[in-house]
C-alpha positions as CSV (number, residue, x, y, z in Angstrom):
1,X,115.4,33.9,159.9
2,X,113.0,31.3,161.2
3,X,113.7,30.4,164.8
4,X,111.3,28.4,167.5
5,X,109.8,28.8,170.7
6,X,111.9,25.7,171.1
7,X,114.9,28.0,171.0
8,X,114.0,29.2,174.8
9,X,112.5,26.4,176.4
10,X,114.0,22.9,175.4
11,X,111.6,19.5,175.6
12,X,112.6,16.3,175.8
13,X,114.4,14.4,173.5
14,X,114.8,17.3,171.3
15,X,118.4,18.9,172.6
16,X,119.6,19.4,169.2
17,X,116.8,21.1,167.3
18,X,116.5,23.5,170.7
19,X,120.0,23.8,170.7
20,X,120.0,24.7,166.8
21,X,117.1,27.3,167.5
22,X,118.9,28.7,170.7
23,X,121.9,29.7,168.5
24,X,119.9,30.8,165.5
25,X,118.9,33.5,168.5
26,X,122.5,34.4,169.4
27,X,123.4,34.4,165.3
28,X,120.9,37.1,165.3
29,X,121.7,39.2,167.7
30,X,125.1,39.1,166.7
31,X,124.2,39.8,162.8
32,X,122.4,42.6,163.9
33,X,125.2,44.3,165.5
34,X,127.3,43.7,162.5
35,X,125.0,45.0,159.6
36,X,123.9,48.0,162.4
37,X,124.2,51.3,160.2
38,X,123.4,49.8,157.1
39,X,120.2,49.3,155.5
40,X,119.7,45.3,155.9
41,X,117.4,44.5,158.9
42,X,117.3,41.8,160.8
43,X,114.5,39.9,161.4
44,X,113.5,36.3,163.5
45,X,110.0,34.6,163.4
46,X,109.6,32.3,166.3
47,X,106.6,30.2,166.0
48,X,105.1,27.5,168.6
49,X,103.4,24.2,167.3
50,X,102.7,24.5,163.6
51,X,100.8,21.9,161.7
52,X,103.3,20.9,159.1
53,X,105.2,17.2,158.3
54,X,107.4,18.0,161.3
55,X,106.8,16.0,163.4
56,X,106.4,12.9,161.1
57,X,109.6,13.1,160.0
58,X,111.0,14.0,163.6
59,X,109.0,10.6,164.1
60,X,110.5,8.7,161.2
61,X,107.1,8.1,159.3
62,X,105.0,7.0,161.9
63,X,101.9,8.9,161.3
64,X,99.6,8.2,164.4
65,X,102.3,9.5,166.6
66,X,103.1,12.3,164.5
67,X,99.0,12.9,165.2
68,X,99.1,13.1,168.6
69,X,101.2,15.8,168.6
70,X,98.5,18.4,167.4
71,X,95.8,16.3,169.2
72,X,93.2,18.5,171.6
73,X,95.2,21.5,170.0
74,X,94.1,24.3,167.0
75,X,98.2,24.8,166.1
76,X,99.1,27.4,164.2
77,X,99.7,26.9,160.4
78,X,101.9,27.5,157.6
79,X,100.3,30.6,156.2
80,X,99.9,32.3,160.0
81,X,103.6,32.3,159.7
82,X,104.4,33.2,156.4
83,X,101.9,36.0,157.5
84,X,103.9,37.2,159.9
85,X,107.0,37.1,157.9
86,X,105.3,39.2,154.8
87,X,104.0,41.8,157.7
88,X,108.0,42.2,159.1
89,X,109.6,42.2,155.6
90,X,106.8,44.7,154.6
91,X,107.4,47.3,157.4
92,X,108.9,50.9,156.4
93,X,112.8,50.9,155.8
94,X,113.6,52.4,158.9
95,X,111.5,49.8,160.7
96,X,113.3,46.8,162.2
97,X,111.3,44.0,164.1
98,X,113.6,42.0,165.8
99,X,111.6,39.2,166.4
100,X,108.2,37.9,166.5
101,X,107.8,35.2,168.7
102,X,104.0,33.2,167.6
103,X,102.0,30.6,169.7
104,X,98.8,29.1,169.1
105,X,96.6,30.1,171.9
106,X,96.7,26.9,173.1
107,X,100.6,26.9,173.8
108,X,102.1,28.6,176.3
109,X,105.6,27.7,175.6
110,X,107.2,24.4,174.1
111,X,106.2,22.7,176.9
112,X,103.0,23.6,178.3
113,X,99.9,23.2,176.5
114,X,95.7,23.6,176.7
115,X,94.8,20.3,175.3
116,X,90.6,20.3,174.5
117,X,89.4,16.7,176.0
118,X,86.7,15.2,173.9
C-alpha cells in the first residue's frame, strides 16, 4: 500500500488526506494480522514530499503555488518510490517489510523542512 509521512504528523489544512493516510496505517496493521500464516505479505511505502502533480491539484491548478511547495528543496521523486516498492515486493518469500517510511533529506517530517536560500 502507499501511505505518507502525512499519516503521522498532520499539516495544516490537510485533516483529511492525513486522516486517510493515518488509517491506511491502522488498515495495515490490521490486514497483517488477518493474512498472518499465509503467504501474502504486507507491505506500506511511506514517502515525504514527492515531486509529482500533487500539489497542483491539491491547489486547484494554480501552478506558482503548487511551485512553492518543492521550492529550496531536492524532493524525492516518482521512481525513488517505485524503487522502494520493487526492492520490498522483491524480497525472499519469507521476508516481510512492513513499512518503509522515505524522506527527502531535506524533510524531517511533514512539517519540518531544510529549505536551501538562494
Amino acid at each position: 500500500n502507499l501511505g505518507s509521512t502525512a499519516g503521522e504528523i498532520s499539516y495544516p489544512n490537510g485533516a483529511v488526506y492525513c486522516g486517510t493516510k493515518a488509517a491506511e496505517r491502522a488498515i495495515n496493521d490490521g490486514l497483517r494480522q488477518d493474512v498472518l500464516g499465509t503467504p501474502v505479505r504486507v507491505t506500506s511505502v511511506d514517502p515525504g514530499m514527492v515531486e509529482t502533480d500533487f500539489s497542483l491539484v491539491r491547489f486547484h491548478g494554480d501552478a506558482d503555488r503548487a511551485a512553492k511547495v518543492y521550492q529550496g528543496v531536492t524532493p524525492l521523486t516518482p521512481d525513488d518510490v517505485a524503487d522502494a516498492i520493487v526492492w520490498a515486493a522483491t524480497r525472499p518469500a519469507h521476508v516481510n517489510i512492513g513499512r518503509i517510511l522515505m524522506t527527502t533529506i531535506d524533510q524531517a517530517n511533514s512539517l519540518l523542512f531544510n529549505r536551501k536560500r538562494k
